[in-house]
C-alpha positions in Angstrom: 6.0 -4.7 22.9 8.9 -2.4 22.9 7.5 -0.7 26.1 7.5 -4.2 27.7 11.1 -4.6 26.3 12.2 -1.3 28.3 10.4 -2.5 31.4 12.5 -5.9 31.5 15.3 -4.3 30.6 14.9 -1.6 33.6 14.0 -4.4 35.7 15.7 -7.0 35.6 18.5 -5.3 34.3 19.0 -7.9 30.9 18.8 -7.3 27.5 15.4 -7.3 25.9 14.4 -7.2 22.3 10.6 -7.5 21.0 10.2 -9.0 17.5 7.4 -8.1 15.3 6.2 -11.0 12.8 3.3 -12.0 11.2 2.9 -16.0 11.7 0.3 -16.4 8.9 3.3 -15.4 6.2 6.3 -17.8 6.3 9.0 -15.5 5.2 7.5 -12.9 8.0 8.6 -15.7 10.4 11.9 -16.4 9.0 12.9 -13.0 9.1 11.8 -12.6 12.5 13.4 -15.5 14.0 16.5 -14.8 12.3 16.3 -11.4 14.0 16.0 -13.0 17.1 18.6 -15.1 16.8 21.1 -12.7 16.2 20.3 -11.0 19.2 20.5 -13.9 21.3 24.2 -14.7 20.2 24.5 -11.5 22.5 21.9 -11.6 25.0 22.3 -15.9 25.6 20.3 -18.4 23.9 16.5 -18.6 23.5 15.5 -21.2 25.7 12.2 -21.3 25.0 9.1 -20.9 22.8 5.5 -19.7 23.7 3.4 -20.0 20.9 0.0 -18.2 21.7 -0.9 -16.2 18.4 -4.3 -17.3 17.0 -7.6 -16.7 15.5 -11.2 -17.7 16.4 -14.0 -16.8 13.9 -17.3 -18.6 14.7 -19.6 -19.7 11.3 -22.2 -22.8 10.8 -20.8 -25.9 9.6 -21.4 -25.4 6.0 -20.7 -21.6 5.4 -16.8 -20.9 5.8 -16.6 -19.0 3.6 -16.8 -15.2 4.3 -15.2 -11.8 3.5 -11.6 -12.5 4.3 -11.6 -16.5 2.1 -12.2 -19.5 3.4 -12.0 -20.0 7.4 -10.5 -23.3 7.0 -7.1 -22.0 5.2 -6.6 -18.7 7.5 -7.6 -20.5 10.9 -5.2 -23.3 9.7 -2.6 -20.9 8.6 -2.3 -18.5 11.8 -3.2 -21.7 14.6 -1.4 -24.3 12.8 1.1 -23.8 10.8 2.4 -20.5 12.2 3.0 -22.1 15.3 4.7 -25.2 13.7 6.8 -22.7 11.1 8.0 -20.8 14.4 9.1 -23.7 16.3 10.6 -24.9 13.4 12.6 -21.8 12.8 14.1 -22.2 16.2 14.7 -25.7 16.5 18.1 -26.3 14.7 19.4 -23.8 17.4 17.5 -26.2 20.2 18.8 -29.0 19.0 22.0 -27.7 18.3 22.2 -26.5 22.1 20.6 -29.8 23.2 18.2 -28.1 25.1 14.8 -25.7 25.2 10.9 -26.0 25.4 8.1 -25.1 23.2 4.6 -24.7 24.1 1.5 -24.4 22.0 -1.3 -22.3 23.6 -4.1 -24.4 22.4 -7.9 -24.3 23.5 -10.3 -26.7 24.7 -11.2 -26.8 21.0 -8.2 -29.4 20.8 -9.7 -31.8 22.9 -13.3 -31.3 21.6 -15.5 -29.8 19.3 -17.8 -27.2 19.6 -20.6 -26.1 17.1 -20.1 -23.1 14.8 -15.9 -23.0 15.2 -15.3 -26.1 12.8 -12.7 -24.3 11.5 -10.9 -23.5 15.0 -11.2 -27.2 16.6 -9.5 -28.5 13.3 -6.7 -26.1 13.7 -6.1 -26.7 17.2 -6.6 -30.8 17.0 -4.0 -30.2 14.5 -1.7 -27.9 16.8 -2.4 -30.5 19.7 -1.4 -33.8 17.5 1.9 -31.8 16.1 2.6 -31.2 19.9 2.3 -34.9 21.0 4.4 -36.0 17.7 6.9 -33.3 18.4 7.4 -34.0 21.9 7.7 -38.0 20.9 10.2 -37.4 18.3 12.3 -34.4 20.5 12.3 -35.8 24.4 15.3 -37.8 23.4 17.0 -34.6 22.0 16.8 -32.7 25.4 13.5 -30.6 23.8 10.3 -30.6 25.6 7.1 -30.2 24.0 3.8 -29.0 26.3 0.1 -27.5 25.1 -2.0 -25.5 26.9 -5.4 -26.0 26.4 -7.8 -23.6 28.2 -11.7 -22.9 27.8 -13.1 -19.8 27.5 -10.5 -17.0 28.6 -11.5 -13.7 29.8 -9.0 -11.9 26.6 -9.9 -9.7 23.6 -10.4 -12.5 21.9 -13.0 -13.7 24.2 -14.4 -9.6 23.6 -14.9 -10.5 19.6 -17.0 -13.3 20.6 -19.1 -11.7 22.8 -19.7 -8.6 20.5 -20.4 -11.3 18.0 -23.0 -13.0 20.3 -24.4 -9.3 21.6 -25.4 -8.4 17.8 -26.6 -11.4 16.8 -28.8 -12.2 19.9 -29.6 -9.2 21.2 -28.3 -10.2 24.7 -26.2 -7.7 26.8 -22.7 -7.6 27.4 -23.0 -9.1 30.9 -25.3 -11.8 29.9 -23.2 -12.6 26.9 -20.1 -13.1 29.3 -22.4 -14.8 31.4 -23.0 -17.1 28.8 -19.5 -17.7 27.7 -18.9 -18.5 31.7 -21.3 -21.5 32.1 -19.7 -23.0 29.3 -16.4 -23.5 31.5 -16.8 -26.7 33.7 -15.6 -24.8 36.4 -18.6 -21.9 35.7 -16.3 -19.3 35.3 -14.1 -17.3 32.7 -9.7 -18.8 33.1 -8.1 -15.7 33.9 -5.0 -15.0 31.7 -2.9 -15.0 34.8 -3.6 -18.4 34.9 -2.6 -19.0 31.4 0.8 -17.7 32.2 1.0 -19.9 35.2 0.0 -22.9 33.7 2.8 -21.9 30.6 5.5 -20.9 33.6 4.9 -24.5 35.2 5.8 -26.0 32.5 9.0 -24.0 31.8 10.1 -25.0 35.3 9.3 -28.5 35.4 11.1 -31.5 34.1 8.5 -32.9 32.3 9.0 -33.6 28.8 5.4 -33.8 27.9 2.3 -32.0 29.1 -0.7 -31.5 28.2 -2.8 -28.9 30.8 -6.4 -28.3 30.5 -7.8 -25.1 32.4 -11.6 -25.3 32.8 -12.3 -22.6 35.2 -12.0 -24.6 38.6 -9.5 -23.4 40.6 
């Protein structure tokens, strides 16, 4: 992160500051944000949000409960309520400012469920129904509010699952991607470029609500 910083910093010739937080601990986020809003009393105002931290850990229906607790609580706490605490943090200054945009990475998961991730659809239906409250109760206030919600992406998270699905099936890495493809409409993996694109258009748009689905066709 503080490479990235020193590359947009070279590059663009603006100031750049990376932030390191852990969304799963409130006081992690309030510390952070308040870091960041220091610096932007320097550097201009923060303008907008991108809230794309999360968790997937697949388990049956019944058995959420594993080594780190119960699935439920820490896919809730990380999906959910980090990304809620974060916007929150920044939003006095939003609406202070009348202006700025947040948007929730969500997942497909938000807009349907899928067996074995019980525990990641309920975190992201709940991300996606705080974004459609949030961007009723904000478009008034000058604040947009927009979700992402993409199918499988080819990211490290993506990697877990298909480790996951390699050891448990016995199915190589190729066929395990392969897998993980087909169950895109579109028959492919969503590129994280297009992620960012999707998350760009609706920084640039006027459009005070939006929710994007990316399904792998182009």
């Amino acid at each position: 992160m503080e490479a990235i910083a020193r590359e947009l910093e070279d590059s663009s010739e603006r100031q750049a500051l990376a932030v390191t937080m852990d969304v799963a601990d409130p006081e992690s986020i309030r510390a952070g944000v308040r870091q960041a809003l220091e610096f932007s009393a320097e550097a201009g105002p923060i303008e907008a949000l991108v809230n794309n931290a999360g968790i997937a850990v697949s388990a049956p229906l019944l058995e959420s409960q594993n080594d780190n607790g119960d699935l439920f609580e820490s896919h809730m706490r990380v999906n959910f309520h980090g990304a809620r605490r974060v916007a929150e943090a920044l939003l006095p200054d939003m609406l202070e400012r009348k202006g700025g945009k947040i948007i929730n990475v969500a997942s497909s998961a938000a807009l349907e469920g899928y067996a074995y991730v019980s525990a990641y659809c309920a975190s992201k239906h709940a991300l996606l129904g705080w974004s459609r409250a949030a961007a009723v109760e904000l478009k008034s206030k000058g604040i947009g509010v927009h979700a992402i919600c993409p199918h499988y992406v080819d990211s490290p998270m993506l990697a877990d699952s298909v480790q996951r699905l390699v050891e448990k099936t016995g199915k190589s890495e190729a066929e395990a991607r392969e897998f993980f493809a087909a169950q895109n409409p579109g028959g492919r993996l969503v590129s994280p470029e297009e992620v960012a694109a999707a998350v760009l258009a609706c920084l640039s748009g006027e459009h005070e609500e939006l929710i994007v689905e990316l399904d792998g066709h182009e």
